[in-house]
Phi, psi and omega in degrees: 000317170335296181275000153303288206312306210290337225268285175310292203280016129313276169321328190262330159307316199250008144295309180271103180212119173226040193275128174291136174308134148317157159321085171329125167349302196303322197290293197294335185271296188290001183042034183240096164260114177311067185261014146297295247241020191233147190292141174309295171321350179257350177263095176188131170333331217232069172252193198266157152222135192272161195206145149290088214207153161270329207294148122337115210285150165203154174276137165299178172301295179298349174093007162279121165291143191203192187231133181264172183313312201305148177277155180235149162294001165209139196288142190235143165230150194202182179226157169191139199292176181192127178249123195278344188154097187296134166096014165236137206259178183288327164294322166302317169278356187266322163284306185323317184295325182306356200260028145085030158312143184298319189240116152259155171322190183248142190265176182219134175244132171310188169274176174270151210210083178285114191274303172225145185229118191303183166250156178315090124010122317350159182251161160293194188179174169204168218250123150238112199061041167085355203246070162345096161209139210284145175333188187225337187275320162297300195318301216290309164304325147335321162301310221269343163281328178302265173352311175310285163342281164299019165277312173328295195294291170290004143242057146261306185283358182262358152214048193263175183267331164216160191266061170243155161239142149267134181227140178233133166241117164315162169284208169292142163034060194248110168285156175293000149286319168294335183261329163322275196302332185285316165326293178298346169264285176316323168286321183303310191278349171288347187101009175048060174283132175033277166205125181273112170244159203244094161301149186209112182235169254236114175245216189029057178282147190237158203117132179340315173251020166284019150313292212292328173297337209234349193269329188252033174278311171278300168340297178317313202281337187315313197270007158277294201312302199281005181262335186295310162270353151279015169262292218289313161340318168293350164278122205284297167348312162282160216218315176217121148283115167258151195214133185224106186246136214233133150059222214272003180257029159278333200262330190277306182310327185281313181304311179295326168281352154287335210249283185291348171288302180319316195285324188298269190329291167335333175249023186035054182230143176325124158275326180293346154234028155302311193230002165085004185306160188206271160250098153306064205260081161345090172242131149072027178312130162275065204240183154269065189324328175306324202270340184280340216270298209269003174264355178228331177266332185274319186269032216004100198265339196269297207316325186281002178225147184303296208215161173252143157225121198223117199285144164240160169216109179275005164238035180283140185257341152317298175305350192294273222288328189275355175283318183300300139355265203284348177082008205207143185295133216258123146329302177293007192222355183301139185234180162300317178330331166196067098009075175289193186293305192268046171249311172340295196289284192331276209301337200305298163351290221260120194274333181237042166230116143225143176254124154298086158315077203278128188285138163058054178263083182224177188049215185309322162286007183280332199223355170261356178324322187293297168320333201233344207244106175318326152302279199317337200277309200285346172262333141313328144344302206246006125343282176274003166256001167245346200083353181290140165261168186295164173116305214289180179291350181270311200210093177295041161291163180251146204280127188275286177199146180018195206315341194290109172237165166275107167261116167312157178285326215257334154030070047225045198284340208181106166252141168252000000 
């Protein structure tokens, strides 16, 4: 029970950062953060970042609309403003993140402002010849909400700089604001590549036990997440889904895509261009490595995305304790060492899944690094925005063994 207790309040201290980022390396030694290449509407502290939820919509204390841990039966899609650092004009934030300051502001998010509220989940439905199909009474407004949804979106890419969505799916004990503001650093340090979505599904239970409550709060979210990502694959306007999932919403995010990658080939279709995949990125996965080896590397899951990326820290100490928990070697904590020989051969095999040794990551940052670490920030940067594997001259890590690389603190500033 001890190490429930040490596990959760660990995992949970290292949730809340609600902070702006430092400058991703690369920005600060060239002082070129693209902002020719970011749409005038996009230069501003304050931009929308659009969202997905299961949570429960509820009024604050303050009289703010927002989403509570609790689940809901229907997906709600919105938008909601977000200030990156209040009392600073755009030009303050473009130098200011550059100054190595100790401290960043605090982002402040607006209200949540829902553009379509989905119908509940399950549609009714009725049984023919053995055969489950959904009411027709039902079915059709739904179509009509899905169709709302893509009008949002493809004219958000239509006048974006490029016709990607970015999507972040949150961990454990995560608020709908926290996984909103993580985005928002993160989409800011790509250079505000293309139109940013939050999936957000009802975490942050609160209480001893809302690890487990919130792990299976993601069960529940899986068949939103796949209704979510063929509405979204069907906007002819988009062109690559980059999808960046942390800690335990690497189990929700994997799971829905496996389940729709089975269903695409089952229906003798490509998934990756079926469904647009594009870069997959693993931080700090909260996985079984057993369980990944066998649902995911034996049912071959990396063919279906341009490249997998998956950051590790082998001193993350959440993960340490939730393996101490869980009994099973944390996906996020895997070193080559251990690997036996034909696991060697299996990753040699798969040329676009690599994993990323992130260096010298400890304490609250040992398990939030992908958000807050200037390295790790600049190479997700030029991930999505070159498309490059590792190795290559855009994104220069140094080679551990086959797939295994090194990111440096100073990154990608110095190879040896």
């Amino acid at each position: 029970m001890l190490a429930v207790v040490f596990t959760l309040l660990l995992l949970g201290a290292c949730e809340k950062v609600n902070r702006l980022a430092q400058a991703p390396t690369i920005y600060v030694e060239k002082g070129s953060y693209p902002e020719s290449e970011v749409p005038e509407y996009l230069r501003t502290v304050s931009p929308d970042i659009l969202f997905v939820t299961d949570r429960r919509a509820v009024t604050t204390r303050e009289g703010k609309m927002n989403f509570s841990h609790e689940r809901s039966p229907a997906m709600a899609f919105g938008r909601i403003e977000v200030n990156l650092a209040p009392g600073w004009s755009w030009s303050d934030l473009l130098q200011e993140q550059s100054a190595n300051r100790n401290r960043m502001p605090a982002i402040v998010t607006g209200d949540a402002e829902t553009l379509v509220q989905f119908s509940p989940t399950p549609l009714p439905f009725e049984l023919k010849n053995g055969v489950a199909r959904p009411l027709p009474s039902a079915l059709a407004p739904y179509q009509e909400q899905k169709r709302a949804f893509q009008r949002r979106v493809s004219a958000e890419l239509k006048r974006a700089n490029r016709r990607d969505v970015v999507i972040f799916i949150h961990g454990f004990n995560n608020g709908f604001d926290d996984g909103v503001t993580t985005l928002a650093n993160i989409w800011h340090s790509t250079g505000r590549i293309g139109v940013p979505i939050v999936y957000s599904w009802p975490a942050d239970s609160s209480g001893l036990f809302g690890y487990f409550t919130d792990r299976e709060s993601g069960e529940f979210s899986i068949f939103h997440l796949k209704e979510f990502l063929r509405a979204l694959s069907s906007v002819t306007e988009l062109e690559r889904i980059h999808l960046i999932a942390h800690s335990r919403g690497t189990d929700v995010a994997t799971s829905a895509l496996r389940e729709l990658v089975i269903a695409e080939r089952a229906a003798g279709r490509d998934p990756r261009r079926s469904l647009k995949l594009d870069t997959l990125i693993l931080a700090a996965p909260d996985l079984d490595f057993g369980v990944v080896r066998q649902r995911l590397i034996a049912e071959q899951f990396g063919p279906a995305f341009g490249q997998i990326i998956v950051y590790m820290n082998s001193k993350d100490g959440a993960l340490g304790l939730s393996q101490t928990l869980m009994a099973g070697l944390r996906f996020g904590r895997i070193s080559s060492e251990n690997l036996g020989e034909s696991e060697r051969v299996i990753f040699k095999r798969i040329q676009n899944v690599n994993f990323i040794e992130v260096e010298q990551v400890r304490g609250q940052s040992g398990h939030a690094y992908f958000r807050e670490n200037p390295a790790v920030l600049s190479d997700i940067a030029l991930a999505l925005r070159t498309g490059a594997l590792p190795g290559s001259s855009e994104r220069p890590l140094t080679r551990i063994d086959g797939n295994f690389w090194q990111l440096r603190k100073d990154y990608p500033l110095q190879v040896q």
